[in-house]
C-alpha atoms as one frame of an Amber mdcrd trajectory, in Angstrom:
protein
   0.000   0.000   0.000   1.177   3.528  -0.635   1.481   6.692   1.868   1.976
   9.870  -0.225   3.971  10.603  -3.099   5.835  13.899  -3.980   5.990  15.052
  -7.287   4.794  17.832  -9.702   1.223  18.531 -10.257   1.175  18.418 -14.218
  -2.915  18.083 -14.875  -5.622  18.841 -13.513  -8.984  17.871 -14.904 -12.742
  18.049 -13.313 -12.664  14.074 -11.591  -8.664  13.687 -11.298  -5.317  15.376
 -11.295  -1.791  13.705 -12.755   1.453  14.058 -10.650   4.382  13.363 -12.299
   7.585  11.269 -10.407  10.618   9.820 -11.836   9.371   9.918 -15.378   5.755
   8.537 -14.774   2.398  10.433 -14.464  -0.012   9.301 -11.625  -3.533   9.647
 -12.327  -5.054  10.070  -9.063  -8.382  10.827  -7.904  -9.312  13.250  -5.695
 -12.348  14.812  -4.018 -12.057  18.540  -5.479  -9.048  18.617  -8.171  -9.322
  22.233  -8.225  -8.400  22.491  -4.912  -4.770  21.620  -6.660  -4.917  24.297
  -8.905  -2.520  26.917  -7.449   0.253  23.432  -7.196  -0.018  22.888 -11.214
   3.854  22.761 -12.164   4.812  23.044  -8.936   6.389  19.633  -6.272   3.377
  18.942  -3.985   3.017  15.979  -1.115  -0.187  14.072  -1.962  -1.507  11.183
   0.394  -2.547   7.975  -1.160  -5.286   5.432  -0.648  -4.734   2.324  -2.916
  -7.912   0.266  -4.554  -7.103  -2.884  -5.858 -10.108  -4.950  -8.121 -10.002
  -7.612 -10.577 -10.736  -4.933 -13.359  -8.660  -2.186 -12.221  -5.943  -0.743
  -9.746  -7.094   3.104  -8.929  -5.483   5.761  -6.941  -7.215   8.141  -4.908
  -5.138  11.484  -3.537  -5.627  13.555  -0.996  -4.653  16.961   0.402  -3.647
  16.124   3.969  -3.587  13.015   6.420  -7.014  13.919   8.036  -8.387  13.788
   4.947  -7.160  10.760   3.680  -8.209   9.264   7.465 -12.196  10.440   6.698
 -11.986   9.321   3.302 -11.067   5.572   4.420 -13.575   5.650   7.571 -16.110
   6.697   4.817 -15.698   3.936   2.566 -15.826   1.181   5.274 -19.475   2.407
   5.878 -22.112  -0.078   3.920 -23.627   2.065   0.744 -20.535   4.218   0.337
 -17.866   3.358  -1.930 -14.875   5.827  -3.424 -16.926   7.902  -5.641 -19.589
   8.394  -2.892 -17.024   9.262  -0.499 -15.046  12.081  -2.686 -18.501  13.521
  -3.373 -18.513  14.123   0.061 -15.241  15.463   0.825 -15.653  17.731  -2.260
 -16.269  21.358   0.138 -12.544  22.144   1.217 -14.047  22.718   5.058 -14.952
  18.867   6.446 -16.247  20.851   9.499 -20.003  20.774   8.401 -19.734  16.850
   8.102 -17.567  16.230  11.045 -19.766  18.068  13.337 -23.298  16.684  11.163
 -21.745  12.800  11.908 -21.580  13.893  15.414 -24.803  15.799  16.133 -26.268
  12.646  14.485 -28.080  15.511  12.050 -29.297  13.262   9.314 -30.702  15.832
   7.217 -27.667  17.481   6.884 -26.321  14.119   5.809 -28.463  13.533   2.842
 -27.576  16.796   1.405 -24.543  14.956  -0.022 -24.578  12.753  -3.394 -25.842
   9.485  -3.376 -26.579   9.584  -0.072 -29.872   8.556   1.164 -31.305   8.759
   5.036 -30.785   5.083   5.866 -27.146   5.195   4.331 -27.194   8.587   6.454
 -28.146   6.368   9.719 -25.347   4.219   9.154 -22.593   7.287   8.904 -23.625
   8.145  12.268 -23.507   4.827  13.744 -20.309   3.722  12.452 -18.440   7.114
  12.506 -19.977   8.790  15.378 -17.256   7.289  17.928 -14.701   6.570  15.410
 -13.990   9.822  13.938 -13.986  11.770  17.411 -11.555   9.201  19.122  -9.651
   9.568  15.334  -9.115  13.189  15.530  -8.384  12.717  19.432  -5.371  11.068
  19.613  -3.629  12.951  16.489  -0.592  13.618  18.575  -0.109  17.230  18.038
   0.759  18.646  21.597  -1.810  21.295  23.310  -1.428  23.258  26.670  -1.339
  21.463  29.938  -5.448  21.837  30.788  -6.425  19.889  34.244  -8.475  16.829
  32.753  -6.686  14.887  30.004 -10.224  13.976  28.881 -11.184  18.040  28.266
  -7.192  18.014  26.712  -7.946  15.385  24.074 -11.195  17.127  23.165  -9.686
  20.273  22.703  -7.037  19.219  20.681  -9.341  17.121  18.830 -11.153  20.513
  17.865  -8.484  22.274  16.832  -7.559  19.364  14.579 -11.212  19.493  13.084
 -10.065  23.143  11.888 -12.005  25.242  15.498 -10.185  28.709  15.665  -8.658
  28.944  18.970 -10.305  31.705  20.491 -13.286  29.314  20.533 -11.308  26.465
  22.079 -10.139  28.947  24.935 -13.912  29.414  25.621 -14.698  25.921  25.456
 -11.853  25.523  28.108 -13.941  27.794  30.260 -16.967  26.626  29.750 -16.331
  22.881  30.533 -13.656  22.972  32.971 -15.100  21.293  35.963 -17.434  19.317
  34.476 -16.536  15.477  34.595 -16.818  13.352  30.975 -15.300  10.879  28.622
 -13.156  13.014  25.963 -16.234  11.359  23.474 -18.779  13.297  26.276 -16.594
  16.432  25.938 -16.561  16.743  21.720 -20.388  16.050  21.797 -21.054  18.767
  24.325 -18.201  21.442  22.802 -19.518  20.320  19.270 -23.527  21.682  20.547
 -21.698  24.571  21.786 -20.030  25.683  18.996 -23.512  25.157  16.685 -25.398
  26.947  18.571 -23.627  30.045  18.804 -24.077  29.773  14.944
């Protein structure tokens, strides 16, 4: 299985973009391919997610490691496969989805291509736990803050893309209080929406 590979952008078209290493193009497919466009000619690190079938051997690309990470939780979910799946990482902000899998907000799910409410359901049951325990243990370091629980939350946040203005808030706001760091990103999550 591939990582990432580094090497120039050289095309970009409307389902896929080509990087170019060592002599060979890679035609890889990614959610948004104009997203790439201010790379074109230029050396760019582009995470990898392999597909293997008896008919084909595809490449899908992504712009970072979190993406790549909700792409592959996505296609383990019954009733999505790849092209589902870059449909919905197509917006450049994941925030709406993140926070929709979370809230359990099913209409907000079905917004998205191909995606129907019982396909929907099963997003938020198989993601719902996943995705926050995911995005809290993604190693980037954070402020000492007195529960580790609240600490994982947080930095789960920020990872999510949260500004961190809002995250000091949140510290305020649920310092004290005594949850899982699943019970914290639920209850931070509610916060942030409804001051929307």
């Amino acid at each position: 299985m591939f990582e990432y590979i580094i090497g120039k952008i050289s095309l970009i078209s409307p389902s896929y973009i080509v990087i170019e290493r060592d002599g060979l193009g890679y035609k890889l497919y990614v959610a948004n391919p104009y997203r790439f466009s201010g790379y074109v000619d230029q050396e760019r690190k582009v995470f990898l997610h392999q597909v293997v079938r008896e008919d084909a051997q595809m490449l899908y690309g992504f712009m970072d490691e979190s993406e790549k990470a909700i792409f592959e939780r996505l296609i383990n979910v019954s009733g999505i496969g790849p092209k589902s799946a870059l449909a919905i990482l197509a917006p450049e902000d994941h925030l709406g989805l993140l926070t929709a899998i979370q809230n359990a907000d099913i209409t907000y799910l079905t917004k998205f291509p191909g995606v129907g409410k019982k396909t929907a359901q099963q997003m938020v049951l198989d993601l719902q736990d996943k995705l926050a325990k995911e995005f809290s243990n993604s190693g980037v370091p954070q402020p000492e803050i007195e529960s580790g629980e609240l600490e994982d939350a947080l930095q789960a946040l920020k990872t999510l893309g949260y500004a961190e203005k809002d995250l000091k808030k949140l510290k305020k706001e649920l310092t004290g209080e005594s949850l899982t760091t699943d019970g914290y990103i639920r209850k931070a999550l509610k916060l942030l929406t409804s001051k929307r």
